[in-house]
C-alpha positions in Angstrom: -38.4 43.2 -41.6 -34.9 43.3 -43.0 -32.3 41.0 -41.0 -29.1 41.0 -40.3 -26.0 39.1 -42.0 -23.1 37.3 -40.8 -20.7 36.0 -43.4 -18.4 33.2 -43.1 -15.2 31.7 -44.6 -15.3 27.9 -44.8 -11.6 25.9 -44.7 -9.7 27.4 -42.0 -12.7 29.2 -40.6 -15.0 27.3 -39.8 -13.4 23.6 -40.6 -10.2 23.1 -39.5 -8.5 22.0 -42.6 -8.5 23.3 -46.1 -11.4 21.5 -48.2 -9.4 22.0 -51.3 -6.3 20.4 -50.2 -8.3 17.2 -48.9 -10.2 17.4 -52.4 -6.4 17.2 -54.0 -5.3 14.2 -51.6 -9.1 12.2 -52.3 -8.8 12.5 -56.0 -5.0 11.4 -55.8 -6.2 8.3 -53.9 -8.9 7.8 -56.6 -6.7 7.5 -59.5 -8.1 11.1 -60.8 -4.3 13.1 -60.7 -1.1 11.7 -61.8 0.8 10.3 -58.6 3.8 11.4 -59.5 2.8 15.2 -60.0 1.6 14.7 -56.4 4.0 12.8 -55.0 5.9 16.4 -55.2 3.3 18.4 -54.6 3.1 16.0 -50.9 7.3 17.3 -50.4 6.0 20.8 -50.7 3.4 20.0 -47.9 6.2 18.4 -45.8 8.5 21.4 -46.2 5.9 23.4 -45.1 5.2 21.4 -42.1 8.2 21.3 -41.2 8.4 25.1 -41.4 10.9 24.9 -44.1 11.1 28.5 -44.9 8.7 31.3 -44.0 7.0 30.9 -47.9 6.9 27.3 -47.3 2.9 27.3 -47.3 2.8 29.9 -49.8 5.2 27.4 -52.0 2.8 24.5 -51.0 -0.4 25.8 -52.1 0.5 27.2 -55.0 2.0 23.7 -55.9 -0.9 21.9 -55.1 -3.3 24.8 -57.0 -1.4 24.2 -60.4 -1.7 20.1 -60.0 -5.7 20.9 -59.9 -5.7 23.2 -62.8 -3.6 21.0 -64.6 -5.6 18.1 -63.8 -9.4 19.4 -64.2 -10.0 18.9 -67.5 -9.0 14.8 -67.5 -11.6 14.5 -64.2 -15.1 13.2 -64.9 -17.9 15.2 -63.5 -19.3 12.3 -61.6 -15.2 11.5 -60.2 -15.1 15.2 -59.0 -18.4 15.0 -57.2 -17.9 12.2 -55.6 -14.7 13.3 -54.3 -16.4 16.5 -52.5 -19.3 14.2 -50.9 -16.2 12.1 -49.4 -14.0 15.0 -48.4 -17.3 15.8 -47.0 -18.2 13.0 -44.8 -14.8 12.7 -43.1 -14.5 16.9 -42.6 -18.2 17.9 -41.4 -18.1 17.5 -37.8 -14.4 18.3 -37.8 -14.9 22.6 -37.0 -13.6 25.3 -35.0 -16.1 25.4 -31.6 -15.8 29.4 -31.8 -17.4 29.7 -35.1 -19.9 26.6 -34.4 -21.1 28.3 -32.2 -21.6 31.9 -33.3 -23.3 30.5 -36.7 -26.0 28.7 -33.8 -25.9 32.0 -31.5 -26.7 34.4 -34.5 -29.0 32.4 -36.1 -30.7 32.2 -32.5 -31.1 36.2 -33.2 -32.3 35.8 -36.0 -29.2 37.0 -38.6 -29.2 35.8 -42.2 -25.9 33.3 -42.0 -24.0 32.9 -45.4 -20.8 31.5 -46.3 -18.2 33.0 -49.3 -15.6 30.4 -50.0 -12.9 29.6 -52.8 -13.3 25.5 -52.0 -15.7 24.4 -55.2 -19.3 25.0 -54.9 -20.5 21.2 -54.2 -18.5 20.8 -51.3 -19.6 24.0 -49.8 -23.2 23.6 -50.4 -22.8 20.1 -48.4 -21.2 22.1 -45.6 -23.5 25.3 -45.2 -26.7 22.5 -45.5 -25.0 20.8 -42.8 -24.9 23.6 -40.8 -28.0 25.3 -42.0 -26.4 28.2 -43.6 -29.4 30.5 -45.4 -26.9 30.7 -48.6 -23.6 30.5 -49.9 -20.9 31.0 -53.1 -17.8 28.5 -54.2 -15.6 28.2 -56.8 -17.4 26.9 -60.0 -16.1 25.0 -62.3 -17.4 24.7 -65.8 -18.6 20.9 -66.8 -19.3 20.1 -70.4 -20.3 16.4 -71.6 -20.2 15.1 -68.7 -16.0 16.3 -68.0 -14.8 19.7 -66.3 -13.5 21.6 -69.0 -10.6 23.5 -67.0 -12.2 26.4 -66.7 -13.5 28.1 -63.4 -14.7 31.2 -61.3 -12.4 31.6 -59.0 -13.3 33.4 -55.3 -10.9 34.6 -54.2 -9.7 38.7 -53.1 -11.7 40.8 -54.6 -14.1 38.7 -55.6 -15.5 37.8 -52.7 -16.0 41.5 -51.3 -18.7 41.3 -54.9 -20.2 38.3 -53.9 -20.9 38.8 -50.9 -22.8 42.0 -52.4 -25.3 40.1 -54.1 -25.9 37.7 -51.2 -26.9 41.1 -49.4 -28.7 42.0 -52.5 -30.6 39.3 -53.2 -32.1 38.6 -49.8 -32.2 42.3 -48.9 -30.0 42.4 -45.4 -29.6 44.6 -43.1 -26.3 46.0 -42.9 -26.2 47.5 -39.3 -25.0 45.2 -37.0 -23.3 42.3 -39.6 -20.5 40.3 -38.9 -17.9 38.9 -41.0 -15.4 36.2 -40.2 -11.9 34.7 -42.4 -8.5 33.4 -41.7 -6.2 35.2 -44.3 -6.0 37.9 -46.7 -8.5 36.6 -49.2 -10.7 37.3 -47.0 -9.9 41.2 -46.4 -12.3 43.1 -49.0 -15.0 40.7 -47.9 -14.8 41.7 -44.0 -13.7 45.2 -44.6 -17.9 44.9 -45.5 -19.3 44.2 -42.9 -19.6 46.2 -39.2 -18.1 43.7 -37.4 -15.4 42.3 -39.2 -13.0 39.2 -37.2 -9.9 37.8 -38.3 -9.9 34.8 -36.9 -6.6 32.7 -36.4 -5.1 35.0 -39.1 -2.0 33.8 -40.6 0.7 36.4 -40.6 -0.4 38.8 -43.9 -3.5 38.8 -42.9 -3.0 39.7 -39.0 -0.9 42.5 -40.3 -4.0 44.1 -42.5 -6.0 43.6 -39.6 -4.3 45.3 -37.2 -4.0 48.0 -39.5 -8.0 48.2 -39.4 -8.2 48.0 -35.6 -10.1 44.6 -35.9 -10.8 42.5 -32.8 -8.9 39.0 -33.4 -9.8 36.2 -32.5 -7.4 32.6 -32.1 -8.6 28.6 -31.1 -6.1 27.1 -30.1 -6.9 23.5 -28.6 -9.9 23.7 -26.0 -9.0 27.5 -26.0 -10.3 31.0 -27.4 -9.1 34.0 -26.9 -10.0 37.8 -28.1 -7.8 40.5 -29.1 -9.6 43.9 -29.2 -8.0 46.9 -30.3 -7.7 49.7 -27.9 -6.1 52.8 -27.9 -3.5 51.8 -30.6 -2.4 48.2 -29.1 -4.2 44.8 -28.7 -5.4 43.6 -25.1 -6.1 40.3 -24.7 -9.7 40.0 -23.4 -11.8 37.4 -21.2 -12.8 34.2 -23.1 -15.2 34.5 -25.3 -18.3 32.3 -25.9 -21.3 32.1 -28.4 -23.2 34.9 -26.4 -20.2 37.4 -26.6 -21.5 41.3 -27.9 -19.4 43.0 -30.1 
């Protein structure tokens, strides 16, 4: 009998800090990236934390994205690795309680749980075993002789809405009653998939798309949750939501 899916983002989503970025700051601290090349990509980070401007996290991450694809071809397979099993072990338990606990209520009903995520595949297949995930796609990033060569597939927009195809594909799901979850416009094509698609603490683009859609929003915001449904035209903020809520 076919089953149903629910598809997940990872950083943002599920953990509460971007697994790239604290893959950036572990290799830094490992010698791996020139200090000085991230000594300014760190005053982009401050900017943005200090809300310098309203592209200030835009700014930030695409500082910190050139530094990585700049640096991946002088990192050792073994350097990179290790780096995701540490960024790992301090980030595991540190996760949104709303999507905790829908990943352990839908795979109470039996729904096929996958995650869809731009950090690199090694760190999120140590995340989704963590959390018994049934499957999952990351970046990859091509390794030859033992060094990564620069080159990468890239998950990100579009091409996330096509892998999350063959993840339905390949274990046959059920369509009807699937759920998808992300935090920015990355994530759009991929939820735009599913039946029940959530934005969850969207950042500003991607709130606007989803209100556009009519999707029900959902924010955490410290030992808080609250839902945003879509109702004749406006949003209505509804009860608080746990793990057993029905869409």
């Amino acid at each position: 009998m076919a089953r149903s899916y629910a598809v997940f983002d990872i950083d943002g989503t599920l953990i509460r800090w971007q697994l790239f970025h604290a893959l950036a700051d572990t290799l830094a601290k490992n010698g791996a990236i020139d200090l000085n090349s991230y000594q300014s990509v760190l005053g982009a980070r401050r900017n943005w934390k200090g809300r310098g401007s309203l592209n200030s996290y835009v700014d930030y991450e695409k500082s910190l994205i050139e530094l990585i694809d700049n640096s991946l071809s002088e990192i050792k397979y073994e350097t990179f690795v290790n780096a995701c099993s540490a960024v790992f072990s301090q980030y595991q338990d540190q996760v949104y309680t709303f999507t905790r606990d829908l990943i352990a209520e839908l795979k109470r009903q039996g729904y096929l749980i996958f995650a869809v995520s731009t950090s690199p595949q090694e760190l999120v297949e140590k995340v989704t075993s963590y959390y018994h995930f049934d499957d999952c796609a990351g970046t990859n990033y091509e390794v030859k002789d033992g060094r990564l060569t620069g080159r990468k597939r890239l998950l990100i927009g579009e091409a996330k809405a096509n892998c999350l195809t063959k993840l339905i594909d390949k274990h046959q799901a059920e369509q009807e009653g699937s759920f998808a979850i992300g935090d920015t416009e990355n994530d759009f094509s991929m939820l735009k998939i599913a039946d029940h698609p959530i934005a969850f603490n969207p950042t500003k683009e991607f709130f606007s798309l989803a209100q556009k859609e009519g999707w029900d929003i959902v924010i955490e915001r410290k030992n808080m949750i609250y839902q945003l449904k879509y109702i004749h035209g406006k949003y209505i903020l509804a009860p608080t939501i746990g793990p057993t809520i029905i869409w």
